[in-house]
C-alpha positions as CSV (number, residue, x, y, z in Angstrom):
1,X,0.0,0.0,0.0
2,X,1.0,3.4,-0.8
3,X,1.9,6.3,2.0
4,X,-0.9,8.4,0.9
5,X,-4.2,6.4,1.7
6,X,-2.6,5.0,4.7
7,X,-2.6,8.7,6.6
8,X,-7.0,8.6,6.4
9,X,-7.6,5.3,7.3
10,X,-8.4,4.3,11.4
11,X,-7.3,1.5,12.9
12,X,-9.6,-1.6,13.0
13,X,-10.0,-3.9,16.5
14,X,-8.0,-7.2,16.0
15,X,-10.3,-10.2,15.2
16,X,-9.5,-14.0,15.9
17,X,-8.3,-15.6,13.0
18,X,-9.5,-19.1,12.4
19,X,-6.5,-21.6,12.4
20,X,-4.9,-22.9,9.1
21,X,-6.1,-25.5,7.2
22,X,-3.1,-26.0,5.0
23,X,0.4,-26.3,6.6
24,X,2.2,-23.1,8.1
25,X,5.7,-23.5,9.1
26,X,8.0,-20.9,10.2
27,X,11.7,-20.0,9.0
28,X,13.7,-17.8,9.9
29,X,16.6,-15.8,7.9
30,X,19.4,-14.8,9.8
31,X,21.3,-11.5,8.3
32,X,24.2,-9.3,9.1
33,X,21.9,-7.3,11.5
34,X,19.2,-9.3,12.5
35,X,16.9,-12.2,12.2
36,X,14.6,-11.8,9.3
37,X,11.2,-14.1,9.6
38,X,8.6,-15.6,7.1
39,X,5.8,-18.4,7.2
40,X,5.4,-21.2,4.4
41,X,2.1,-22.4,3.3
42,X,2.8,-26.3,1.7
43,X,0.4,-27.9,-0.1
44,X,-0.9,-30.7,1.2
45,X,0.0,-33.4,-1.4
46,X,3.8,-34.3,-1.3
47,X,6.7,-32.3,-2.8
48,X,8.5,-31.0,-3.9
49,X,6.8,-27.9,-4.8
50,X,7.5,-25.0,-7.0
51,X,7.6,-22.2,-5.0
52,X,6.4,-18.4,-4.8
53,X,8.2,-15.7,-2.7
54,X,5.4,-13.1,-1.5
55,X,6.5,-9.9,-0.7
56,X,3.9,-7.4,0.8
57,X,3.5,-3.3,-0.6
58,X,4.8,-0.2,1.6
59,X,4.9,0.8,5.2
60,X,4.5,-1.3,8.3
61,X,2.6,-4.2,5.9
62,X,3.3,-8.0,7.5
63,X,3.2,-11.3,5.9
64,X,-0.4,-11.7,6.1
65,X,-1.0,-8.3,4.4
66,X,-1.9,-6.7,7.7
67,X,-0.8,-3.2,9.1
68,X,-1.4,-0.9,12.1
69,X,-4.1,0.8,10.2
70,X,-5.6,-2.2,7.9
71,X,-6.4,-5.6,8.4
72,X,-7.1,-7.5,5.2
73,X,-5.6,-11.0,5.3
74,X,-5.7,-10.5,1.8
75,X,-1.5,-12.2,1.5
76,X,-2.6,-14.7,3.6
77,X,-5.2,-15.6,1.9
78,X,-3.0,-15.7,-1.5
79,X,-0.2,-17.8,-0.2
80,X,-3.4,-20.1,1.2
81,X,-4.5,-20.3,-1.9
82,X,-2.2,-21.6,-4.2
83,X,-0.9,-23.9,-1.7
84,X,-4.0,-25.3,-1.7
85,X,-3.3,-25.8,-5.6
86,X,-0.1,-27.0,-5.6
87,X,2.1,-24.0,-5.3
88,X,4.2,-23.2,-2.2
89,X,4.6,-19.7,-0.8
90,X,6.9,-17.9,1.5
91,X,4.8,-15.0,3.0
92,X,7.7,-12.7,4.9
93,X,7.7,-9.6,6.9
94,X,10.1,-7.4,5.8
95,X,13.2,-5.8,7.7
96,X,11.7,-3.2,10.2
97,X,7.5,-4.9,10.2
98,X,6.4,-7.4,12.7
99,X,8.4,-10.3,13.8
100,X,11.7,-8.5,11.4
101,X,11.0,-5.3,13.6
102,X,14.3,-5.8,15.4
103,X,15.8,-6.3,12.2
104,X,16.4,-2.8,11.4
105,X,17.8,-0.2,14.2
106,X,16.9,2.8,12.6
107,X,14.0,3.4,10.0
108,X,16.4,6.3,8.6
109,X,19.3,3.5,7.4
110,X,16.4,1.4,5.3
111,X,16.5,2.3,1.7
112,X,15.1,0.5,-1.3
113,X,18.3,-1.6,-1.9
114,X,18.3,-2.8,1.6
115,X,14.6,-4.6,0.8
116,X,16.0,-6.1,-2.6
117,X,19.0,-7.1,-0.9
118,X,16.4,-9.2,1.7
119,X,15.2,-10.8,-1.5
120,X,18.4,-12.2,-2.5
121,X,18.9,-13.6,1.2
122,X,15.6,-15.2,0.9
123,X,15.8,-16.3,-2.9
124,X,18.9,-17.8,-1.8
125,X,17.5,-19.8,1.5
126,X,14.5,-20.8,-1.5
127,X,16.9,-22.5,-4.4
128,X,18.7,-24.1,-1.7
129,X,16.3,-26.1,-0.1
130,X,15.5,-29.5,-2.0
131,X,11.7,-29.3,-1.2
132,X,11.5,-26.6,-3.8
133,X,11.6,-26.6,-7.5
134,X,11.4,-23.5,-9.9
135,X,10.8,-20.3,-7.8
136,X,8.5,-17.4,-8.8
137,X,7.9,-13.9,-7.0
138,X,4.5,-12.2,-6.7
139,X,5.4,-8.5,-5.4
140,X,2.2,-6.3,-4.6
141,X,2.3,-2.7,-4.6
142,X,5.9,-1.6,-3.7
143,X,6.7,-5.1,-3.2
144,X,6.4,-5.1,-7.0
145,X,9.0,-2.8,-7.9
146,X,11.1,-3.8,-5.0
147,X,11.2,-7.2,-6.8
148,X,12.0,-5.4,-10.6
149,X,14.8,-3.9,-8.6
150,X,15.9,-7.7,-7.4
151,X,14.9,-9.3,-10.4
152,X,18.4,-8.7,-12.3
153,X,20.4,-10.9,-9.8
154,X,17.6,-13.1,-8.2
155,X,16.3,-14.6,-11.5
156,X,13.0,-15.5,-11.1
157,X,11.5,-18.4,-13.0
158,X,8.7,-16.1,-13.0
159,X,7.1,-12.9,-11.5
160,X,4.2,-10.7,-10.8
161,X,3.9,-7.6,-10.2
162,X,0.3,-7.4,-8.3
163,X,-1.8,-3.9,-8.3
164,X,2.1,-2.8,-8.1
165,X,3.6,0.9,-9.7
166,X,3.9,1.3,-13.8
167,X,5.3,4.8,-13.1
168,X,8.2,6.8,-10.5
169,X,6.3,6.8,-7.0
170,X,6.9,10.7,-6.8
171,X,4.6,10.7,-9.8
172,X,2.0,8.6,-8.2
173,X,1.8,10.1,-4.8
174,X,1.5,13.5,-6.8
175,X,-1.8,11.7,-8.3
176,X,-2.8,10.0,-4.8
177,X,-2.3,13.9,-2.6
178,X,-4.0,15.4,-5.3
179,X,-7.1,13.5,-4.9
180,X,-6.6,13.6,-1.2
181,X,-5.3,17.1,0.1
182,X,-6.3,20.4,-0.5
183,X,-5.1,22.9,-2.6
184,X,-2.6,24.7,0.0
185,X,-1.4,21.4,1.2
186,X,-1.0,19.5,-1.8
187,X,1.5,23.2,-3.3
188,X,3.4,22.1,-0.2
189,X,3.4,18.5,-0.3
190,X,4.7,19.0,-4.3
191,X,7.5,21.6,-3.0
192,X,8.7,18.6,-0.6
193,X,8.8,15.8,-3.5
194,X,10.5,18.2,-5.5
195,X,13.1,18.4,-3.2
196,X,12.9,14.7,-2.5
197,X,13.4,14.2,-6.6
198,X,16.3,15.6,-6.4
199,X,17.9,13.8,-3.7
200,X,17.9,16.2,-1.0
201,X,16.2,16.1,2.3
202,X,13.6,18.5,3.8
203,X,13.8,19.7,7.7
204,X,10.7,20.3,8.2
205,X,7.3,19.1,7.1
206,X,3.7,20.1,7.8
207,X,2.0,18.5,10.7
208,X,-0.5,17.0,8.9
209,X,2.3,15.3,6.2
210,X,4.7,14.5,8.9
211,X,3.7,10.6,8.5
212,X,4.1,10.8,4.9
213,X,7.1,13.2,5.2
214,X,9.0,12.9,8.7
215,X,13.0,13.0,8.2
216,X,13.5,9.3,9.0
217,X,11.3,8.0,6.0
218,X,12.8,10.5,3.4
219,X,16.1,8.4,3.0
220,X,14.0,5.9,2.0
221,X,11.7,7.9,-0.5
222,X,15.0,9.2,-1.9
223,X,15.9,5.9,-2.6
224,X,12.6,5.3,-4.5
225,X,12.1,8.3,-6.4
226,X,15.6,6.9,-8.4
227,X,13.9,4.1,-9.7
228,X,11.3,3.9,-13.0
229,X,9.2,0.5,-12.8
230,X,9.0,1.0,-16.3
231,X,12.9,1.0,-16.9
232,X,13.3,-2.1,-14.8
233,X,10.7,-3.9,-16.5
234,X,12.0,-3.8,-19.7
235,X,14.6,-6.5,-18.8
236,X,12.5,-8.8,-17.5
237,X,13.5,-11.7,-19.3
238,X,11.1,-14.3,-17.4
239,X,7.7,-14.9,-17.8
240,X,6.0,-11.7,-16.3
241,X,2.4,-11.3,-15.1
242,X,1.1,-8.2,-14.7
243,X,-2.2,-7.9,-12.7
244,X,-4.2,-4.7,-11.9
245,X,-7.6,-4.2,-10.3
246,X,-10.1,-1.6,-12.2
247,X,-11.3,-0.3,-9.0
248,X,-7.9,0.5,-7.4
249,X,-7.6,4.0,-6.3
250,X,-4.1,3.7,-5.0
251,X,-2.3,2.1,-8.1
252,X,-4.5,2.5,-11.5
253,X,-4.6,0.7,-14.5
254,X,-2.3,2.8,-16.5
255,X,0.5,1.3,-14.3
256,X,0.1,-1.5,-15.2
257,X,-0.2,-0.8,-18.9
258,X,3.3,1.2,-18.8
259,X,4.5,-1.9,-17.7
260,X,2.9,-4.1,-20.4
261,X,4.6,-1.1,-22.8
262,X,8.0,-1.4,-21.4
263,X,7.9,-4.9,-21.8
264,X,5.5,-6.7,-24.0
265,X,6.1,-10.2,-24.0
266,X,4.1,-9.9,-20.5
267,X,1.0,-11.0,-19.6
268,X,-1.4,-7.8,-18.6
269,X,-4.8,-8.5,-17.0
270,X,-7.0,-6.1,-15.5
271,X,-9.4,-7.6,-13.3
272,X,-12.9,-5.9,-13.5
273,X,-14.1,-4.8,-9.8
274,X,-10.5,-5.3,-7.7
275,X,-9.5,-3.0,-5.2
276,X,-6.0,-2.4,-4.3
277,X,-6.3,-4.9,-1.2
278,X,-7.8,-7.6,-3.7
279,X,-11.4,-7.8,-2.9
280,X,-14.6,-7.1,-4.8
281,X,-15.0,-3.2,-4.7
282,X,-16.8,-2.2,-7.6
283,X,-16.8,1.5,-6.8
284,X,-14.3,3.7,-6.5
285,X,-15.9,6.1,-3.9
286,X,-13.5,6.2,-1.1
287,X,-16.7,5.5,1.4
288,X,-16.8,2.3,-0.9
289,X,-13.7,1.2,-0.8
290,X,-12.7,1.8,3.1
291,X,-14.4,-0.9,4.9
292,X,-12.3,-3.6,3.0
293,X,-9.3,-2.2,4.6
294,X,-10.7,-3.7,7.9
295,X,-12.4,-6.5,7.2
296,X,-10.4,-9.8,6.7
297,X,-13.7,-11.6,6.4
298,X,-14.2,-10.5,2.8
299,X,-12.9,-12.6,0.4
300,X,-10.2,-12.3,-2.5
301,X,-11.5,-11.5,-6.1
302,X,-12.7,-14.6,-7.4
303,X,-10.9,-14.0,-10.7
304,X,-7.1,-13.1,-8.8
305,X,-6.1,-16.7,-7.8
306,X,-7.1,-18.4,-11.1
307,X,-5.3,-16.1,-12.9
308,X,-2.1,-16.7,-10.2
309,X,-2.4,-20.6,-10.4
310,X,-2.6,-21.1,-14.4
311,X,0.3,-18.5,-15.0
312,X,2.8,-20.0,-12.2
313,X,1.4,-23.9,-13.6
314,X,2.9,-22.9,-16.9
315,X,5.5,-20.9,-15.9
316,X,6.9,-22.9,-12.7
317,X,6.5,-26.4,-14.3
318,X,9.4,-29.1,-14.7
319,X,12.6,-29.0,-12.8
């Protein structure tokens, strides 16, 4: 999920969550500075499997697809679902976000890099253990172009970037905090990105921004802002998936299309009535849209794990 939406939304109460059907086991990834943690979901029938590294979108997201602010089990429910099918998937929290908090000291040191670094480490634990076969990489929302940016040295079998950035982020958050701010705040929120673009830091912010904006997170923007999706899709080599929902109003449609442009031997499917979060939305009304941030009862799109399973069948098959 992008910074912008994340700043209106209120925090849901914590449900019970009923227990796993399929098989969840934990691993652990130890790094440099810290212990970096995931969950596996294994089909039930025996290995081994081809598997699928999930990497959750921006900010405090875990491996389940779950924040401070949201609750959607909408990850969980992916990696469920195609092990149910045959696939296995490593759901992970990232360096800094649930049980990788300790992982990182300082949210100022994490940079872009640092994440597709984590991808390596994990890639690496992946083709090394003989349970696995071919390994594929569904990235959604940032975790989609923090995998383009991995995707040079990890050489996926496959990948998919999921409801993830066509375009620079500066250029999307302008879209997002035009929607959402008003006029005043929006001049300044552009002065800061500016600034940002051009790689240098801002003191001070405006109250209301500081979560978008405060000092220790504009490192890491910096880092973004240097990256086009659509540059690094280009050299994609692999089979590439690239899946958009037609009601998302934090990552649109034409992202996904500049992708499909930059590199058209992809796959691009739009799937009618998605939300960002992966549910059935079909308006775009932000009063619409809210209550599937907090509601992990809802169910995934019908259409988003068909479309997962018979592209990582062909694409994952064999040895």
């Amino acid at each position: 999920m992008y910074f912008a939406l994340t700043l209106v939304l209120a925090a849901p109460p914590l449900a019970d969550v009923p227990a796993p059907r399929l098989l969840g086991e934990l691993v652990e990834l130890k790094t440099g500075t810290g212990t970096l943690y995931g969950t596996f979901d294994l089909p039930a029938k025996p290995g081994p499997w081809p598997v699928v590294l999930l990497h959750a979108g921006s900010g405090p997201t875990n491996r389940d697809g779950n924040g401070p602010l949201t609750r959607t089990d909408n990850l969980k429910m992916v990696g469920r679902a195609l092990a149910a099918k045959g696939i296995a998937v490593l759901r992970i929290d990232k360096r800094g976000v649930g049980a990788s908090a300790s992982a990182l000291a300082k949210e100022e040191d994490v940079r872009v890099e640092t994440y597709a670094a984590d991808v390596l480490a994990w890639v690496s634990l992946l083709r090394n253990d003989t349970r696995f076969t071919k390994l594929g990489y569904i990235g959604h929302s940032e975790g989609a172009l923090i995998g383009l940016v991995a995707a040079q040295d990890a050489k996926f079998d496959a990948i998919v970037s999921l409801c993830g950035p066509g375009r620079p982020l500066q250029v999307v958050l302008r879209e997002q905090l035009k929607r959402g701010l008003p006029d005043d705040l929006y001049k300044q929120s552009d002065t800061i990105l500016t600034e940002l673009e051009a790689g240098r830091a801002v003191k001070e912010a405006p109250k209301s921004l500081a979560a978008l904006f405060r000092p220790s997170v504009q490192p890491y923007l910096i880092s973004m802002f240097k990256h086009d999706p659509a540059k690094l899709a280009a050299g994609v080599s692999a089979p590439f998936l690239i899946v958009s929902g037609s009601t998302d109003i934090q990552v649109s449609a034409a992202d996904a299309k500049c992708l499909g442009d930059a590199n058209t031997s992809a796959r691009v499917v739009t799937v009618e009535g998605m939300n960002h979060v992966l549910k059935v939305v079909p308006k775009t009304d932000r009063a619409d849209q809210l209550p599937s941030y907090s509601d992990p009862s809802l169910a995934l799109h019908p259409k988003l794990v068909p479309e997962l399973v018979g592209f990582f069948t062909k694409s994952l098959s064999g040895k």
